[in-house]
FIPAMAR-534061 format. One record per atom (N, C-alpha, C): residue number from 0; residue in one letter; atom name; x, y, z. Coordinates in nm, 4 decimals, always signed. Example, Ala and Ser with C-alpha at 12.3 -4.5 7.8 and 13.67 -1.06 7.14 Angstrom:
REM residues 2
   resi   resn   name         px         py         pz
      0      A      N    +1.3190    -0.5690    +0.7800
      0      A     CA    +1.2300    -0.4500    +0.7800
      0      A      C    +1.3200    -0.3300    +0.7800
      1      S      N    +1.2850    -0.2250    +0.7080
      1      S     CA    +1.3670    -0.1060    +0.7140
      1      S      C    +1.2900    +0.0030    +0.7870
***
This chain:
REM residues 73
   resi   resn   name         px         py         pz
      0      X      N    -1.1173    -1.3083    +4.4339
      0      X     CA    -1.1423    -1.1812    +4.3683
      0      X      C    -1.1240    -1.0672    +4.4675
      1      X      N    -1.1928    -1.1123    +4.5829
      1      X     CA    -1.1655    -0.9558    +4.6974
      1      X      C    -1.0391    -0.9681    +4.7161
      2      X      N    -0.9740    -1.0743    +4.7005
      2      X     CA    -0.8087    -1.0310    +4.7770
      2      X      C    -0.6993    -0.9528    +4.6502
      3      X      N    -0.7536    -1.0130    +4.5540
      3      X     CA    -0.7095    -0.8935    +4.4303
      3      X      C    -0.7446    -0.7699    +4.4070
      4      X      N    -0.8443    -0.7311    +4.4838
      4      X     CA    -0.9032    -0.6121    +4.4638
      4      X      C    -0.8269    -0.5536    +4.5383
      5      X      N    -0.8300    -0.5974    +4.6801
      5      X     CA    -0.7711    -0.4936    +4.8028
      5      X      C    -0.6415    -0.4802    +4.7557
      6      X      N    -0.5193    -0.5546    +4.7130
      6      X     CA    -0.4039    -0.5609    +4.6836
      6      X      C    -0.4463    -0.4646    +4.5635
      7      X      N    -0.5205    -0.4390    +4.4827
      7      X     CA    -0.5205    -0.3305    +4.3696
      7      X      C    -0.4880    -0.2377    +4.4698
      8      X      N    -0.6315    -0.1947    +4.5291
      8      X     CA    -0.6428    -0.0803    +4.5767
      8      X      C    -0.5298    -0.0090    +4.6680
      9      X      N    -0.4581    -0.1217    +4.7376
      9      X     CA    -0.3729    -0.0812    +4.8413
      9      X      C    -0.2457    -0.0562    +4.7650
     10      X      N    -0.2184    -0.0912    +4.6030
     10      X     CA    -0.0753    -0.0728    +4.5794
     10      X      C    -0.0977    +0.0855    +4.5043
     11      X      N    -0.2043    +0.1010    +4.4964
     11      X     CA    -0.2831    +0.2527    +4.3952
     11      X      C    -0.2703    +0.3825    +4.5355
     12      X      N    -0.3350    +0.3204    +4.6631
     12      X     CA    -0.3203    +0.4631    +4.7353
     12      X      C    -0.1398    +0.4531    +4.8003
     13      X      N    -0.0833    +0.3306    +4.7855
     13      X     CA    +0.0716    +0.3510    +4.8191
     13      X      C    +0.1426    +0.4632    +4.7271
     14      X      N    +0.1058    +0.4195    +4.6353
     14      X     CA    +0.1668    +0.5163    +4.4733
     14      X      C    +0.0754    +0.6362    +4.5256
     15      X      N    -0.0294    +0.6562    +4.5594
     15      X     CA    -0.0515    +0.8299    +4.5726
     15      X      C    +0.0518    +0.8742    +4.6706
     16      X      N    +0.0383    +0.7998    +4.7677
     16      X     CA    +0.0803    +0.8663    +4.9060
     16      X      C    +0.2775    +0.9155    +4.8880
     17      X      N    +0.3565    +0.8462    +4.7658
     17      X     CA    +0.4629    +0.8114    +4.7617
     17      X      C    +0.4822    +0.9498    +4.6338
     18      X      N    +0.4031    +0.9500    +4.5766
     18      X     CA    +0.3512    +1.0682    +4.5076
     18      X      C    +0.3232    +1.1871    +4.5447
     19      X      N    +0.2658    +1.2175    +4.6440
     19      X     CA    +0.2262    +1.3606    +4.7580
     19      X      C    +0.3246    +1.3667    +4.7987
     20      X      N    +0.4455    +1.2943    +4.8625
     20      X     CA    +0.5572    +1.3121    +4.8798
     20      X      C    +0.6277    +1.3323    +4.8628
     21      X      N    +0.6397    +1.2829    +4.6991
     21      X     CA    +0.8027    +1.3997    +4.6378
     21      X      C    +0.7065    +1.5522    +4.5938
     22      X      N    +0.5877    +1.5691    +4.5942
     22      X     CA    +0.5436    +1.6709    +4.5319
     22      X      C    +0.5710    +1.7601    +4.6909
     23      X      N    +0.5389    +1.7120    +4.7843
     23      X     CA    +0.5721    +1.7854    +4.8627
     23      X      C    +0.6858    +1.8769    +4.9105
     24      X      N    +0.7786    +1.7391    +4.8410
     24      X     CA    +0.9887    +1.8056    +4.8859
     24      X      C    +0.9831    +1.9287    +4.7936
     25      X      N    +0.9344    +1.9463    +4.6887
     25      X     CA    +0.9472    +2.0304    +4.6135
     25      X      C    +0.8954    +2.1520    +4.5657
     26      X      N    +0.7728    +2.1989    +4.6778
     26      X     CA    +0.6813    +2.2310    +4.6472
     26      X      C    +0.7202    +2.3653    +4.7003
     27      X      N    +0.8276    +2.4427    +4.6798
     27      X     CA    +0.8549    +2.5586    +4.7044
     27      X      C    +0.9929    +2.6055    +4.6860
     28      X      N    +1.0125    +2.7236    +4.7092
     28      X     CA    +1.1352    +2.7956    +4.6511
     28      X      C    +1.2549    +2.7914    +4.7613
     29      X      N    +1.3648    +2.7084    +4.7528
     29      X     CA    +1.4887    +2.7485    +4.8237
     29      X      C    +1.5435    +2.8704    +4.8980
     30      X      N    +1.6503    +2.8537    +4.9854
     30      X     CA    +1.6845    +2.9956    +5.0177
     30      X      C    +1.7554    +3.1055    +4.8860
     31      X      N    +1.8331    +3.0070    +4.8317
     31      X     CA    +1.8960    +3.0634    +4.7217
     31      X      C    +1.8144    +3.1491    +4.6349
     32      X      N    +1.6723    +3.0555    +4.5972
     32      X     CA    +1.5745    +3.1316    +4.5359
     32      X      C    +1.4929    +3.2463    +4.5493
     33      X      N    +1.4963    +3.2357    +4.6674
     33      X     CA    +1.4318    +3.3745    +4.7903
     33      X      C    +1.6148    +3.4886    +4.7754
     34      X      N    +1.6658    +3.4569    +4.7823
     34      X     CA    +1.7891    +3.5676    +4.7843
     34      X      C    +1.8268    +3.6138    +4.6323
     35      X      N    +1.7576    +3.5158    +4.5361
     35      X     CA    +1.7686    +3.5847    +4.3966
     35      X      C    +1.6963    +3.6606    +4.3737
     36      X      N    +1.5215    +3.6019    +4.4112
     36      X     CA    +1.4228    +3.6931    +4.4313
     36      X      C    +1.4319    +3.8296    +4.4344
     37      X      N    +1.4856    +3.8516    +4.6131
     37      X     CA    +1.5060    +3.9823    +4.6415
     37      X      C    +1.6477    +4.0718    +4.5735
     38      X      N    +1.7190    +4.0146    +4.5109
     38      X     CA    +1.8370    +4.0777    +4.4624
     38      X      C    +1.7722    +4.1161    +4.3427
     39      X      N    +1.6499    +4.0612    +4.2297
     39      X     CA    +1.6483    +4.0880    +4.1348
     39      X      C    +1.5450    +4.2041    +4.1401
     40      X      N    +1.4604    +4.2032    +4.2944
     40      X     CA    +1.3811    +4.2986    +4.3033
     40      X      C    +1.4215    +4.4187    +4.3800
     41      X      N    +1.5320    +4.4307    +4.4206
     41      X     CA    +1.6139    +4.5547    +4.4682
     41      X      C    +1.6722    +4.5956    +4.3723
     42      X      N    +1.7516    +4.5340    +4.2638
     42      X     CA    +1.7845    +4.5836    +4.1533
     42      X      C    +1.6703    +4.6819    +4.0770
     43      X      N    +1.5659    +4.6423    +4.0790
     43      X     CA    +1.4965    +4.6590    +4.0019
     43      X      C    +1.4530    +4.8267    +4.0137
     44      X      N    +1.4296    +4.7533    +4.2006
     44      X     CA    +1.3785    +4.9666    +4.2765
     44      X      C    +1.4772    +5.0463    +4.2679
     45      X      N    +1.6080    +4.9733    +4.2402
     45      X     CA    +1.7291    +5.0779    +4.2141
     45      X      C    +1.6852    +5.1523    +4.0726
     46      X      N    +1.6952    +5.0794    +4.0178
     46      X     CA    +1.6781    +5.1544    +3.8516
     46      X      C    +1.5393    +5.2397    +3.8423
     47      X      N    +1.4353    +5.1661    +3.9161
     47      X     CA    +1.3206    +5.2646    +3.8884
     47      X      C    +1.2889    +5.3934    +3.9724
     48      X      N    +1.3946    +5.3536    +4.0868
     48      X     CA    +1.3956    +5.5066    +4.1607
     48      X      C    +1.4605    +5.6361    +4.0724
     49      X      N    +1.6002    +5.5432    +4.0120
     49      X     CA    +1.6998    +5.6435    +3.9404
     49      X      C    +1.5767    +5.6805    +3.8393
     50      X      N    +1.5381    +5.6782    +3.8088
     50      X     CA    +1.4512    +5.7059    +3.6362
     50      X      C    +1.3476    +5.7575    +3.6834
     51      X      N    +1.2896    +5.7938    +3.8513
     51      X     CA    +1.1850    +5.8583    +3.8654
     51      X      C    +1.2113    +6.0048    +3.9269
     52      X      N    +1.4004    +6.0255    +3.9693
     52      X     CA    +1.4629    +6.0832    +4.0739
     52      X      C    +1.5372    +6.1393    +3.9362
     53      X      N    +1.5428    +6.1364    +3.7926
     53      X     CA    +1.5897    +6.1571    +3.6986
     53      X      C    +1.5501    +6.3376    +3.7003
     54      X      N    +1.6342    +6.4008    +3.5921
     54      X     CA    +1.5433    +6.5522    +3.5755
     54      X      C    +1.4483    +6.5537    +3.4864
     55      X      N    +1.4430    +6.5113    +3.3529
     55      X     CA    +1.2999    +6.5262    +3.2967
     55      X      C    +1.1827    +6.4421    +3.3655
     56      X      N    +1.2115    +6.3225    +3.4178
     56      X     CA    +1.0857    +6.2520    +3.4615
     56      X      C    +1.0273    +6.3165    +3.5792
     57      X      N    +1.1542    +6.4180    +3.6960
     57      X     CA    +1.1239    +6.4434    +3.7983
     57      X      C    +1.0142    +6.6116    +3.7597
     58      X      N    +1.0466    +6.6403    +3.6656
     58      X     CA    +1.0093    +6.7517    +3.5962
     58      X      C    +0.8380    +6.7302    +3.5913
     59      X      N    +0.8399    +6.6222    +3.5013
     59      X     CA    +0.7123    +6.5843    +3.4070
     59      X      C    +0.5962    +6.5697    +3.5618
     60      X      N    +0.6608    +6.4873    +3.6223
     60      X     CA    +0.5525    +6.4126    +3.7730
     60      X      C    +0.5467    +6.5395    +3.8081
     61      X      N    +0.6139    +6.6651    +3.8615
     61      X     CA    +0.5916    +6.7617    +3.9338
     61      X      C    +0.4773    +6.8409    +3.8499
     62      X      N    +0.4598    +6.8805    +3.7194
     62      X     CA    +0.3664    +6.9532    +3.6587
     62      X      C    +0.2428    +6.8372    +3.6780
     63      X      N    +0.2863    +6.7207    +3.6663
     63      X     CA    +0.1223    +6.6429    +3.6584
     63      X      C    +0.0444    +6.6632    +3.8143
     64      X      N    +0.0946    +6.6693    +3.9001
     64      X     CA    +0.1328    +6.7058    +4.0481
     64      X      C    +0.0495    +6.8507    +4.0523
     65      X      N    +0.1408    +6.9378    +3.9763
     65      X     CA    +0.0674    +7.0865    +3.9762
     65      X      C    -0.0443    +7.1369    +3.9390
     66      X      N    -0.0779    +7.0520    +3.8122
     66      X     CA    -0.1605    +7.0875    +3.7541
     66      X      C    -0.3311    +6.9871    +3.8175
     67      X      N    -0.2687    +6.8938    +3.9086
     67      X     CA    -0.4035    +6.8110    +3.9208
     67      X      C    -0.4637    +6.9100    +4.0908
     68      X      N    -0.3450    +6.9879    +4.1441
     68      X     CA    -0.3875    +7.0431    +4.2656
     68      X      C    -0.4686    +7.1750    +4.2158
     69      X      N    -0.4281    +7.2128    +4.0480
     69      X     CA    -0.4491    +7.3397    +4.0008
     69      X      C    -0.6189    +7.3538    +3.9507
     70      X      N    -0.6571    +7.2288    +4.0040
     70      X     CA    -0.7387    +7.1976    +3.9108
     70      X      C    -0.8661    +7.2413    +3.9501
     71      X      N    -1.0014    +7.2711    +3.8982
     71      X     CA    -1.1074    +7.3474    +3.9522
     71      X      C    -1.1991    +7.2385    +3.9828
     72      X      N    -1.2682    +7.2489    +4.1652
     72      X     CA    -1.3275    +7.1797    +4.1739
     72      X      C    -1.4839    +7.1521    +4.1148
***
């Protein structure tokens, strides 16, 4: 009975350990993924600069701007 047990136990933490291992290979983002990353998040400050550097939006921020310095303490 103990020698069936240990052979349980020892083929159960093989399978973890063989298990932590592919979880490990995988357990994060490529270079490719890191260079999409940042391409999709430079894209992104591109467009939201243009739309903040725009004339009505640049308009609108400057009165909210004016009016919060205008403001009585």
């Amino acid at each position: 009975m103990g020698v069936v047990m240990y052979q349980a136990v020892r083929a159960r933490l093989r399978a973890l350990v063989c298990k932590a291992r592919a979880v490990r290979r995988d357990a994060g983002m490529v270079t490719s993924e890191y260079a999409m990353g940042i391409v999709a998040a430079v894209a992104f400050a591109v467009v939201l600069y243009k739309v903040v550097t725009s004339g009505p939006v640049g308009t609108a921020l400057r009165n909210i701007v004016q009016q919060a310095l205008d403001g009585r303490m």
